[in-house]
C-alpha positions as CSV (number, residue, x, y, z in Angstrom):
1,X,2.7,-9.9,20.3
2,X,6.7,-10.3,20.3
3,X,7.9,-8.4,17.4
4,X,10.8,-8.1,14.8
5,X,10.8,-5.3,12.6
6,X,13.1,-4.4,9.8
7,X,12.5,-0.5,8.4
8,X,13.9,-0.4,4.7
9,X,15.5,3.2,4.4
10,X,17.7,5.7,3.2
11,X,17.0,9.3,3.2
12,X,18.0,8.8,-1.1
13,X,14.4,7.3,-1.1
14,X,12.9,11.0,-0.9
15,X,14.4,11.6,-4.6
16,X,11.9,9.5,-6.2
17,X,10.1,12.8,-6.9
18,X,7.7,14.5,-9.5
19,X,8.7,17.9,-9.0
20,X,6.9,20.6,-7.2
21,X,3.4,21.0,-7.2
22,X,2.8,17.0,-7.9
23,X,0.9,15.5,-5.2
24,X,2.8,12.8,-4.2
25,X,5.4,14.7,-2.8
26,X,8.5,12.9,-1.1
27,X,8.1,15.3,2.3
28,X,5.2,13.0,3.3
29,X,8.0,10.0,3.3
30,X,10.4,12.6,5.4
31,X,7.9,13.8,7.9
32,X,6.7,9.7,8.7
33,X,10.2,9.2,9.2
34,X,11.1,12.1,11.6
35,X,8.1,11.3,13.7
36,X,9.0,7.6,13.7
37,X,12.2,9.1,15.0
38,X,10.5,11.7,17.7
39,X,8.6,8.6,19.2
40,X,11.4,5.8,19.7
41,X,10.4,3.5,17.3
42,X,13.3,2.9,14.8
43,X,15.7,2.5,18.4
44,X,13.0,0.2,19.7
45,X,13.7,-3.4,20.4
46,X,13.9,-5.4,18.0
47,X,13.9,-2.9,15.0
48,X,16.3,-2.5,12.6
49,X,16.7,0.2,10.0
50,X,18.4,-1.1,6.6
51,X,19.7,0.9,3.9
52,X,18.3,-0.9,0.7
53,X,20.1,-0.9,-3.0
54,X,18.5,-0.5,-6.0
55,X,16.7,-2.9,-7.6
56,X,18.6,-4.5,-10.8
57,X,17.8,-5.1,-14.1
58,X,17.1,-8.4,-13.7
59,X,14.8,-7.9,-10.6
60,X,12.8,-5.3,-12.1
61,X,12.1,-7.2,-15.3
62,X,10.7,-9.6,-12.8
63,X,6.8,-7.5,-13.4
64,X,8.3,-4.9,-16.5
65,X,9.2,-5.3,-20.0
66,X,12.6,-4.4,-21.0
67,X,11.7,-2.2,-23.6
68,X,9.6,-0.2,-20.8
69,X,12.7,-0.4,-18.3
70,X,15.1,0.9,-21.0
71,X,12.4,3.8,-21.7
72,X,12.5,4.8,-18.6
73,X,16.1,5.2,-17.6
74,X,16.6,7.1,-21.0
75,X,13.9,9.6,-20.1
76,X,15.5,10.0,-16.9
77,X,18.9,10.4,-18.3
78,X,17.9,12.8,-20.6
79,X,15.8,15.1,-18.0
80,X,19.2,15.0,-15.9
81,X,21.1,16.2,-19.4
82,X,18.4,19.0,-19.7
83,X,17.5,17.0,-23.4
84,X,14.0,17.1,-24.6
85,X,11.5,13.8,-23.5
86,X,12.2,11.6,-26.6
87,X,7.9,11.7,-28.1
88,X,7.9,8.0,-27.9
89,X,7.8,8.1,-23.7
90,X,4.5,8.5,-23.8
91,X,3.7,5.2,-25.2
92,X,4.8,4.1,-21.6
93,X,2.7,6.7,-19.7
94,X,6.2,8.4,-19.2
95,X,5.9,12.4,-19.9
96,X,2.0,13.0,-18.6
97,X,0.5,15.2,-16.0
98,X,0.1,11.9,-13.3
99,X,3.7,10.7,-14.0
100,X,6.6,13.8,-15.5
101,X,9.7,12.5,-16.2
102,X,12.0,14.0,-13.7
103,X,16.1,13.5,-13.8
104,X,18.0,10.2,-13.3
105,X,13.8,8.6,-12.9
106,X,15.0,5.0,-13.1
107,X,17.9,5.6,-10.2
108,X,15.3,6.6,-7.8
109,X,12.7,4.2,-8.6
110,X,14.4,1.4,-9.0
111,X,15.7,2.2,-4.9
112,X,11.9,2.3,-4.1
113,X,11.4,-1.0,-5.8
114,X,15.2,-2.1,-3.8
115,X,13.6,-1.2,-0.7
116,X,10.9,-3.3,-0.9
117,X,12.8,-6.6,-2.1
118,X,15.0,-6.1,1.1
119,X,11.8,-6.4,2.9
120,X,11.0,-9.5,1.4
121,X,14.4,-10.5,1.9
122,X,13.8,-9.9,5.7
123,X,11.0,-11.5,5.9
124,X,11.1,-14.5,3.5
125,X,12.5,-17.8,5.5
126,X,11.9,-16.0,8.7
127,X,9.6,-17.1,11.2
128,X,7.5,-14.1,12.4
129,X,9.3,-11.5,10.7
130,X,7.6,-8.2,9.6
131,X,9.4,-5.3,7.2
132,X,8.3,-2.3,6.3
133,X,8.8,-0.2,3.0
134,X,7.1,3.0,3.8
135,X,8.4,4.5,0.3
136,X,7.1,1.9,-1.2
137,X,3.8,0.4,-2.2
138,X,3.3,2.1,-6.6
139,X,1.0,0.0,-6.8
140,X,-0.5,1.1,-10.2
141,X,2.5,0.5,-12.3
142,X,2.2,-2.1,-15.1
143,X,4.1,-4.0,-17.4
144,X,4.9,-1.5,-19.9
145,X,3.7,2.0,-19.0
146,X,3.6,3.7,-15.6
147,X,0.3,5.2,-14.4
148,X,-1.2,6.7,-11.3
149,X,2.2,8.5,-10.1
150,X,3.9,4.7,-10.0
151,X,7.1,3.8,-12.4
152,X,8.1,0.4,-11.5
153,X,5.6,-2.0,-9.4
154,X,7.5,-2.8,-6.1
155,X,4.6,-4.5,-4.2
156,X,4.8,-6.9,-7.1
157,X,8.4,-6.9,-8.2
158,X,8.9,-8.3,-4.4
159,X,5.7,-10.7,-4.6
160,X,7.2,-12.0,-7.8
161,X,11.2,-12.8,-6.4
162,X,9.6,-14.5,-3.4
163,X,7.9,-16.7,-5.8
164,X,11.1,-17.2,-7.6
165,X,12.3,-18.1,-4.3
166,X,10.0,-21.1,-4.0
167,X,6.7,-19.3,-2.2
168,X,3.8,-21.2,-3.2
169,X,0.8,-18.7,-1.2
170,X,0.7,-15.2,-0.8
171,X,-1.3,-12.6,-0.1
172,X,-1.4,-9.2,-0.8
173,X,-4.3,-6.7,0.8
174,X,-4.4,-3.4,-0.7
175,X,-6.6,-0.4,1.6
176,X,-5.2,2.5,-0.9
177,X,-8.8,4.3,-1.8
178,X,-7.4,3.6,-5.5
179,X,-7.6,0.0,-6.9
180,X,-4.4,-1.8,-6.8
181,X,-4.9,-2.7,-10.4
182,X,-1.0,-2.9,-10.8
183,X,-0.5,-5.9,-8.6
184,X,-3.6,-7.6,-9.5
185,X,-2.6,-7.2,-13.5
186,X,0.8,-9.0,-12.4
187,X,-0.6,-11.9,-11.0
188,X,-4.3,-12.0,-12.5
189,X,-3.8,-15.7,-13.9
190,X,-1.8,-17.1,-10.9
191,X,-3.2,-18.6,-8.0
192,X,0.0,-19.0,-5.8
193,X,-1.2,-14.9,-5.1
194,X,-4.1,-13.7,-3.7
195,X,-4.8,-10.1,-4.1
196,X,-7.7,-8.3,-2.0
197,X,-8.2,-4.9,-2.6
198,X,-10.9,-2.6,-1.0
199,X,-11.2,0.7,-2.6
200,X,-13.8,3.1,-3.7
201,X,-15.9,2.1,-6.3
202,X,-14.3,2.5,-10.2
203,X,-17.3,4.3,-10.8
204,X,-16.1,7.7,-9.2
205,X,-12.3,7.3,-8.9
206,X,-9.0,6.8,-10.6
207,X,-8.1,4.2,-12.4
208,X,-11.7,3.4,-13.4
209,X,-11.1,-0.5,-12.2
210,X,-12.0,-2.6,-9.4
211,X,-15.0,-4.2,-10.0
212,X,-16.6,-7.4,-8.0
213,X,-16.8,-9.0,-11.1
214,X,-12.5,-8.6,-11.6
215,X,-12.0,-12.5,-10.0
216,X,-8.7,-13.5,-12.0
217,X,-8.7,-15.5,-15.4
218,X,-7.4,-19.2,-16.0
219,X,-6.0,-21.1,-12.8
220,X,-6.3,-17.3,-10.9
221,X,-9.9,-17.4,-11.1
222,X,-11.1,-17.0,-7.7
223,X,-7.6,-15.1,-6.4
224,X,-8.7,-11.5,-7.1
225,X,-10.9,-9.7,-4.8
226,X,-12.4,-7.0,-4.8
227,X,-14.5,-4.6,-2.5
228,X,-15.7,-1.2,-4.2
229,X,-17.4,0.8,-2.0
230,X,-19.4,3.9,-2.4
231,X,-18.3,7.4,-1.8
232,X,-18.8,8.5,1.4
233,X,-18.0,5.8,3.1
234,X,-16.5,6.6,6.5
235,X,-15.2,4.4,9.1
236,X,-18.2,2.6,10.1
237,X,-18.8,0.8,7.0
238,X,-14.9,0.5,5.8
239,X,-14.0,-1.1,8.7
240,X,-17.2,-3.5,8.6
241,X,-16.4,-4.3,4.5
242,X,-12.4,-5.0,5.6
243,X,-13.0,-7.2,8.1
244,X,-16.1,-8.9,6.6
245,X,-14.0,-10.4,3.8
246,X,-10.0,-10.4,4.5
247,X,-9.9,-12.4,7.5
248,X,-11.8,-15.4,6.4
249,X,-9.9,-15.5,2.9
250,X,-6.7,-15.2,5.0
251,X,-7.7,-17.9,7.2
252,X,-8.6,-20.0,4.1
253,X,-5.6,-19.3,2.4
254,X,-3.0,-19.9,4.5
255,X,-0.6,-17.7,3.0
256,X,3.2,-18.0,3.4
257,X,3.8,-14.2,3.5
258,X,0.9,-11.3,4.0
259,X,1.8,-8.4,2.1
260,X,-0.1,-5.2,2.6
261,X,-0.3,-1.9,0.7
262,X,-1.2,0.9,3.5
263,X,-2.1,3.5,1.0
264,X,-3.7,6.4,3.4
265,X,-5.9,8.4,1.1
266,X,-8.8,6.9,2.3
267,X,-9.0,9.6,5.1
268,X,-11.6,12.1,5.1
269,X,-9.2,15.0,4.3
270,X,-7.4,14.1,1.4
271,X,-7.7,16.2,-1.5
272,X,-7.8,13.5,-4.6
273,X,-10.2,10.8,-3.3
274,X,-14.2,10.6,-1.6
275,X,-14.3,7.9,1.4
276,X,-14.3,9.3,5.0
277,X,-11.9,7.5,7.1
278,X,-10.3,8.7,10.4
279,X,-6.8,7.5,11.3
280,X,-8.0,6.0,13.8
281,X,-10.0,3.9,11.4
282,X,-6.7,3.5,9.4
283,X,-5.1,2.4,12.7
284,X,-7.5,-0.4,13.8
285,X,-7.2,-2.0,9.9
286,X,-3.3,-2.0,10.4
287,X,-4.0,-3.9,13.6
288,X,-6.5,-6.4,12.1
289,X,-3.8,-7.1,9.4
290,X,-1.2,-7.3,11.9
291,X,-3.1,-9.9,13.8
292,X,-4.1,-11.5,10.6
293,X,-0.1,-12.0,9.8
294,X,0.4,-13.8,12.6
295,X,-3.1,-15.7,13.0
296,X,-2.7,-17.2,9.4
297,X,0.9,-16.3,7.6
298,X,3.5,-16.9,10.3
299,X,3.9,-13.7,11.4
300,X,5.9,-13.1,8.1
301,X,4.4,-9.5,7.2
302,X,5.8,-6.9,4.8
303,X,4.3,-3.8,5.0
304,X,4.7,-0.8,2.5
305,X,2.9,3.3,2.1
306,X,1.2,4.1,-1.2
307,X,-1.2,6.9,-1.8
308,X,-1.6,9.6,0.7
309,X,-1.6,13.3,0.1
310,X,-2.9,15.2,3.0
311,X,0.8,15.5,3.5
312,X,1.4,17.0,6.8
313,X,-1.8,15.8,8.6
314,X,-2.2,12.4,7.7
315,X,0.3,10.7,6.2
316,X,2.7,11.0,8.9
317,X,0.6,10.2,11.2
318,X,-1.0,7.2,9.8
319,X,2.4,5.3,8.9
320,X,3.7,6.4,12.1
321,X,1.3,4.0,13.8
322,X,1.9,1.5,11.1
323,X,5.8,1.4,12.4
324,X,4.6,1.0,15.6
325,X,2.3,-1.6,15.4
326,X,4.4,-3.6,13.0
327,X,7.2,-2.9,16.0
328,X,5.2,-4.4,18.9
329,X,5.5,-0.5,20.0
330,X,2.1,1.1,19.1
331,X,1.5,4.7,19.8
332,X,-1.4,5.2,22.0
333,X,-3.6,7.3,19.9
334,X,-3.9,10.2,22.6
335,X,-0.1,10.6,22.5
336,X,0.6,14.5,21.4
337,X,2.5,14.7,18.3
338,X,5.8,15.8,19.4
339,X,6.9,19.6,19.6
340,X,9.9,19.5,17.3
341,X,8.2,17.0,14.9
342,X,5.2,19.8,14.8
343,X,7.9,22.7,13.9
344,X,9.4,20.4,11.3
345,X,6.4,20.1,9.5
346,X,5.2,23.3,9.8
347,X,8.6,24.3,8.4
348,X,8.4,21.5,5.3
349,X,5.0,22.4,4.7
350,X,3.8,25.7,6.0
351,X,0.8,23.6,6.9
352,X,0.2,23.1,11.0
353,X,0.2,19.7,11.7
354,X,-2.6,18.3,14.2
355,X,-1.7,17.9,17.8
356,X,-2.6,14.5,18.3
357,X,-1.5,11.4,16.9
358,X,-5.6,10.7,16.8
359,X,-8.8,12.3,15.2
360,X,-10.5,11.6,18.4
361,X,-13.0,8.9,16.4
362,X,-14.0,5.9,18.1
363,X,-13.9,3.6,14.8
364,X,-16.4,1.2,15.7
365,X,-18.1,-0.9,13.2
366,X,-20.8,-3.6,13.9
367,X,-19.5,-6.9,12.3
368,X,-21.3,-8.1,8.7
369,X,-21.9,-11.7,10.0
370,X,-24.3,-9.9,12.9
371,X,-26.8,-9.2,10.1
372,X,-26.6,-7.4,6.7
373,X,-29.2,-4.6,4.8
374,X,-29.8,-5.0,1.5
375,X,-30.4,-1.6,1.1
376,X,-27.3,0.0,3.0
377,X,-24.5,0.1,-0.4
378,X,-21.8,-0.9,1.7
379,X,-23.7,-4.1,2.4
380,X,-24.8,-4.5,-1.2
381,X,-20.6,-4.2,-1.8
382,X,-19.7,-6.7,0.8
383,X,-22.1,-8.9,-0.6
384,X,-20.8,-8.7,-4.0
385,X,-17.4,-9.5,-3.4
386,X,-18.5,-12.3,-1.8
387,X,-20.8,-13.8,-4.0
388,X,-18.0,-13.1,-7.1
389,X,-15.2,-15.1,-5.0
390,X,-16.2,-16.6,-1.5
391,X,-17.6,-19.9,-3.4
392,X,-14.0,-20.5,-4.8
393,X,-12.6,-20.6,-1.8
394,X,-15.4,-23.1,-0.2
395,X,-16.7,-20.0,2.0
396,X,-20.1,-19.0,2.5
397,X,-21.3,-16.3,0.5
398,X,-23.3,-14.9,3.5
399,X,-24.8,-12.9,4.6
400,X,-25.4,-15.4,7.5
């Protein structure tokens, strides 16, 4: 596929950060970048690398409150002055063990939530356009209160100014292992946004939501989806779940703009979560959404990171293949990670980075519509989500 790509960056991005110790630490960001850089792909043809601003006032109190927004840049300010956190944070999930309040917080997220409205702005009015925000994607941010290492909402801060700018259908498909329970909140009621995320089940992870049942109230009934799968669940039957019930919705839909939350911590590794994917498992679902931008939104894709915590041997690897694929200049999975990029991380880390850019698993997945069990649970979950939503959407609830 002929491909432009816009990265949103600037190295500032790496100060949206909790401190040391906190999981999601800005050095996964760094070391995607730097092996971006060690493979070609932000020279390549037809990328372009864009230094966002921040996000103003006004943009952000697109998804927050103003009395959240205001709470948060005085915490900040008063973490850079060395001050006490005022007791009344906490009402706004500022100050807890998930989200610290570190110095100047509101500069450094409001850039994240910046570099993700300048890949709207790439992408919106552009015919086959994709962006990435690889700093991006807090998806668990709400209104009032941050939650789930997420201060302001970017995936829906930019779903909400494209709206503003006229967009009357878009999607937004969150693989994070958590729920994206931020950007569904946003947009639970509207039906000009349909939100598909596929998770592990609320039953045994963070942030206890996520359920089948969780289809959108008034006029958005029918626009939230969601797939909660079982603990364990490796790339066989993740892989099988994903493509059983994002591309027909997609197709249905017709969205004007796919957006997509690449959260990573659904790999078998990370430390915080229970599913068993491989990158290359996490590779063939950026491709499906890739071809799933083009086959039913345009080609207009913006893509962002999100979760991810295996920091040196995952995360870098997985949104590395995410530039490239959004670039039209995928990295064959048997590519070596480079030499220098390996040094780097080891340096960053003190953790030895694998020497492959794969995990050496085949990913393959027998399709749903072949046949379903009811007794495999990753079945039972398909079939859920698709007895809770397909009917609005005139789809088949299968299985077929």
């Amino acid at each position: 596929m002929t491909c432009s790509l816009t990265v949103s960056w600037d190295d500032r991005l790496a100060e949206y950060d909790f401190g040391p110790g906190h999981p999601l630490a800005p050095v996964r960001v760094e070391l995607t970048m730097a092996l971006a850089r060690e493979f070609g792909l932000l020279d390549a043809s037809g990328v372009s690398v864009t230094a966002p601003g921040p996000a103003t006032q006004q943009e952000l109190e697109l998804v927050h409150d103003t009395a959240y927004i205001e709470a948060v840049r005085n915490a900040g300010h008063r973490a850079a002055r060395g001050q006490p956190l005022d007791p009344r944070s906490v009402l706004f999930g500022l100050g807890t063990t998930d989200d610290p309040v570190f110095p100047d917080m509101h500069e450094a997220s409001s850039l994240v939530a910046g570099a993700t409205l300048a890949a709207a702005r790439a992408v919106w009015g552009s015919d086959g356009a994709h962006a990435a925000s690889i700093a991006g994607g807090l998806h668990h941010a709400m209104r009032r209160s941050a939650s789930g290492f997420c201060v302001y909402n970017d995936p829906a801060i930019a779903i909400a100014w494209m709206l503003e700018q006229g967009a009357e259908r878009i999607a937004y498909v969150d693989v994070d292992v958590h729920h994206g329970d931020g950007v569904q909140a946003a947009f639970y009621d509207d039906p000009r946004v349909l939100t598909i995320s596929l998770h592990e089940h609320p039953a045994t992870l963070f942030p206890g939501t996520g359920l089948p049942s969780e289809t959108g109230i008034g006029a958005g009934e029918g626009f939230a989806v969601n797939v909660a799968l079982p603990a364990g669940t490796g790339d066989a039957g993740w892989l099988r779940a994903l493509e059983a019930v994002v591309p027909p919705l997609l197709r249905e839909f017709q969205p004007q703009v796919l957006v997509s939350q690449h959260g990573c911590d659904s790999h078998l590794v990370d430390p915080l979560a229970h599913l068993e994917v491989s990158v290359d498992g996490q590779r063939k679902a950026q491709s499906l959404l890739h071809r799933l931008a083009h086959e039913a939104a345009g080609g207009r894709w913006i893509c962002t990171g999100g979760g991810g915590y295996a920091l040196a041997t995952v995360v870098p690897r997985s949104w590395a293949h995410l530039l490239g694929i959004a670039s039209g200049h995928p990295i064959d999975p048997a590519e070596p990670t480079p030499a220098a990029w390996r040094e780097l991380a080891r340096q960053r880390t003190g953790i030895q980075p694998p020497e492959l850019m794969t995990d050496g698993a085949t990913a393959d997945f027998v399709p749903y519509e072949s046949g379903s069990n009811p007794h495999d649970p990753v079945d039972r979950a398909i079939a859920a989500t698709m007895k809770a939503v397909f009917p609005s959407h005139g789809l088949l609830a299968g299985p077929w």
